[in-house]
C-alpha positions in Angstrom: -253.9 -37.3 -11.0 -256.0 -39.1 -8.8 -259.3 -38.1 -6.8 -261.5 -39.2 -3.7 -264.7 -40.6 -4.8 -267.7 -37.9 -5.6 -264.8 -35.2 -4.9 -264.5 -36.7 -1.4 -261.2 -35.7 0.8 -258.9 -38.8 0.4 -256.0 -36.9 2.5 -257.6 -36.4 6.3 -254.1 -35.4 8.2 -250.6 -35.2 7.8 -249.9 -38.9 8.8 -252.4 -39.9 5.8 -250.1 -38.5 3.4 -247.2 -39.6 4.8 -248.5 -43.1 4.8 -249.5 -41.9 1.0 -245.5 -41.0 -0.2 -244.4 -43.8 2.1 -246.2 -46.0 -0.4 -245.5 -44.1 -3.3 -241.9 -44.6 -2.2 -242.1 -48.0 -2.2 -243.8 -48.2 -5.8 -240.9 -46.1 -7.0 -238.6 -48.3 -6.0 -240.0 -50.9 -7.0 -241.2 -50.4 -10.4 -238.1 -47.7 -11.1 -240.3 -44.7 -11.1 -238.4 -41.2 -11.9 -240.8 -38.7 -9.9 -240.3 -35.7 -11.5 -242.9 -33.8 -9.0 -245.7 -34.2 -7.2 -249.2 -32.0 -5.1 -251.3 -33.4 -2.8 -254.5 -31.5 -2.0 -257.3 -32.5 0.3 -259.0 -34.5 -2.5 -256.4 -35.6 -4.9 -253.2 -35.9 -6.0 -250.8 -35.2 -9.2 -248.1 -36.6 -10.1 -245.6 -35.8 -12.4 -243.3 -38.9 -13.2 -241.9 -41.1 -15.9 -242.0 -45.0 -16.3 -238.2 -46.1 -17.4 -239.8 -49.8 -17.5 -243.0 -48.5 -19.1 -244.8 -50.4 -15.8 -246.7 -47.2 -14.4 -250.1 -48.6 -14.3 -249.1 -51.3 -12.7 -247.0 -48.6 -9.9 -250.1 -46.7 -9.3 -252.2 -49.9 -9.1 -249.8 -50.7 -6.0 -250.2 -47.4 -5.0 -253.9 -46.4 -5.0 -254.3 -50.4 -4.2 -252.7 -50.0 -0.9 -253.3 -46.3 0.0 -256.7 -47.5 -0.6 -256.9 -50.4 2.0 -255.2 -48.6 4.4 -257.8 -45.9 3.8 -260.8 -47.1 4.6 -259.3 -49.4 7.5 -258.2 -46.1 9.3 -261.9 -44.9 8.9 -263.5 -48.3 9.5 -265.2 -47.7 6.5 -265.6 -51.6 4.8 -265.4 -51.6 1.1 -265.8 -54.3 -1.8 -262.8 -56.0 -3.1 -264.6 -55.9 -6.4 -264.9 -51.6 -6.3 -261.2 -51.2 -5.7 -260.1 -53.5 -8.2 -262.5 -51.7 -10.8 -261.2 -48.3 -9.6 -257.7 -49.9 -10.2 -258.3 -51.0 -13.7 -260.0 -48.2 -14.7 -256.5 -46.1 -13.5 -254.2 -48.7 -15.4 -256.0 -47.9 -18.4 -255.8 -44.2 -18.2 -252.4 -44.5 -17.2 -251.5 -46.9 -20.2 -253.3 -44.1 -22.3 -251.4 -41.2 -21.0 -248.0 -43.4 -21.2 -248.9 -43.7 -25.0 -249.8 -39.9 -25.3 -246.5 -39.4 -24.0 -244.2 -41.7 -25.5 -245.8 -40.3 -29.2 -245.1 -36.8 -28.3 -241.4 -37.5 -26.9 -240.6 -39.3 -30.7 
């Protein structure tokens, strides 16, 4: 799960979230994601998927990464390098966390 800063919409229009899964896409073939499901509201997302390579922080660094840029270039809205990349450590780490939450209950 990921959501828009200060519960801020992060999904404007339809051709948002396609540009969203079109990434998402990408990261799953990239990093051999198995999406199990997924929701997109307004102001967030869930996903519900499973890292064969155990590289999903790294996938939804790529993801939220781009999604991200491509964000706040469709709203002309600049925003720090240094912000994004905090964001995007701060969702590896959770991620890692989860990944380990769910590799202990799967054993």
């Amino acid at each position: 799960m990921n959501r828009g800063a200060k519960g801020q919409n992060v999904f404007f229009n339809v051709d948002q979230c396609d540009r969203f899964l079109d990434l998402f896409g990408q990261a799953v073939s990239r990093y051999g994601i198995r999406v199990h499901g997924f929701a997109i509201m307004p102001n967030h997302f869930h996903l519900l998927v499973e890292s064969v390579e155990g590289n999903l922080g790294q996938a939804m660094k790529y993801v939220c990464f781009q999604y991200g840029f491509y964000l706040n270039r469709a709203q002309y809205k600049p925003v720090s390098y240094l912000s994004l990349v905090s964001a995007a450590h701060r969702l590896t780490d959770r991620l890692e966390q989860i990944e380990k939450t769910l590799k202990t209950r799967v054993l």
